[in-house]
C-alpha positions, 0 to 999 in steps of 0.5 A: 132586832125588831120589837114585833114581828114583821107581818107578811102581806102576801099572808094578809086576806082581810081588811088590811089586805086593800090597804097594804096593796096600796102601799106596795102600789104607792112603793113597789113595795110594803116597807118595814114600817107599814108590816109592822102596824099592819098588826093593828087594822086600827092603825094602818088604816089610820096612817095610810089615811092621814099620809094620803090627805096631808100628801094633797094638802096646803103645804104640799108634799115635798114641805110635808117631806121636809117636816118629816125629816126635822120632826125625825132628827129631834126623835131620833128616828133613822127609819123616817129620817131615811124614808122622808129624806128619799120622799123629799127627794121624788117630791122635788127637794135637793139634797141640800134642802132635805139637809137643811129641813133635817136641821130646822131651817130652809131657805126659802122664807115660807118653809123656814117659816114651817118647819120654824114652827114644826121644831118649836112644836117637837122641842116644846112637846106641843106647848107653843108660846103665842109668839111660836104661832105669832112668828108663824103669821108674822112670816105669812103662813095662813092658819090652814097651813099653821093647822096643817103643820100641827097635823104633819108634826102630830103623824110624824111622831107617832111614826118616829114613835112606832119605829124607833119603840118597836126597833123596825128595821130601816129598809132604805139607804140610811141617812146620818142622824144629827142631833 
């Protein structure tokens, strides 16, 4: 049972209200998660921001995607595991590397190497040895891209955090956790 109330965004008239026809826009509709920051301007705001600028970034949407659901499956999060495996899916990914992200790896050398670096970040809470960062560069990502790993692991926890703290109810098709 949810934590907190879902907000009712036909019932939203102030600044939230912009942010949240967005959203419906974006997915035909406003999921769980999003009525359930909407309870605070600050964070909706915040979140919907970042999802925008890291979605057009150098990595890309569907590596964006595959972060997502590694950074879920180490934080135990069924509602972003199931979201972002969806998402994965509509920017491009298969099912097998959607699978693959959700255990830390891929196939292709360049997204192995992010969510390589996107696992260590989650596993060592942000304490990164030097040969973490150096493993990054060595498999040719640029320091944009190291950055913007940091910048995808750093949303995707505090969403996993949200909806596994506040017990926001999964509003797609569930996928298994592994771990």
């Amino acid at each position: 049972m949810t934590r907190v109330d879902l907000t009712d965004p036909d019932q939203i008239t102030d600044q939230r209200a912009e942010t949240l026809a967005q959203i419906k826009g974006a997915f035909g509709l406003v999921p769980n998660m999003f009525r359930a920051v909407a309870h605070s301007p600050a964070a909706l705001t915040s979140m919907w921001a970042q999802f925008g600028a890291l979605g057009g970034g150098a990595l890309g949407a569907k590596i964006g995607e595959q972060i997502a659901v590694a950074v879920a499956d180490r934080n135990r999060c069924d509602y972003c595991l199931s979201a972002h495996t969806l998402l994965g899916k509509k920017a491009g990914a298969t099912a097998g590397e959607m699978a693959g992200a959700q255990s830390g790896r891929s196939d292709d050398p360049r997204t192995d190497a992010v969510l390589k670096l996107a696992t260590a970040l989650v596993d060592t809470r942000g304490q990164l040895g030097d040969a973490d960062v150096q493993a990054a560069r060595d498999a040719g990502l640029s320091q944009e891209e190291i950055v913007e790993t940091v910048a995808h692991v750093a949303l995707n926890v505090f969403t996993n955090y949200l909806n596994v703290a506040l017990d926001v109810p999964v509003d797609f098709e569930r996928v298994p956790l592994t771990r």
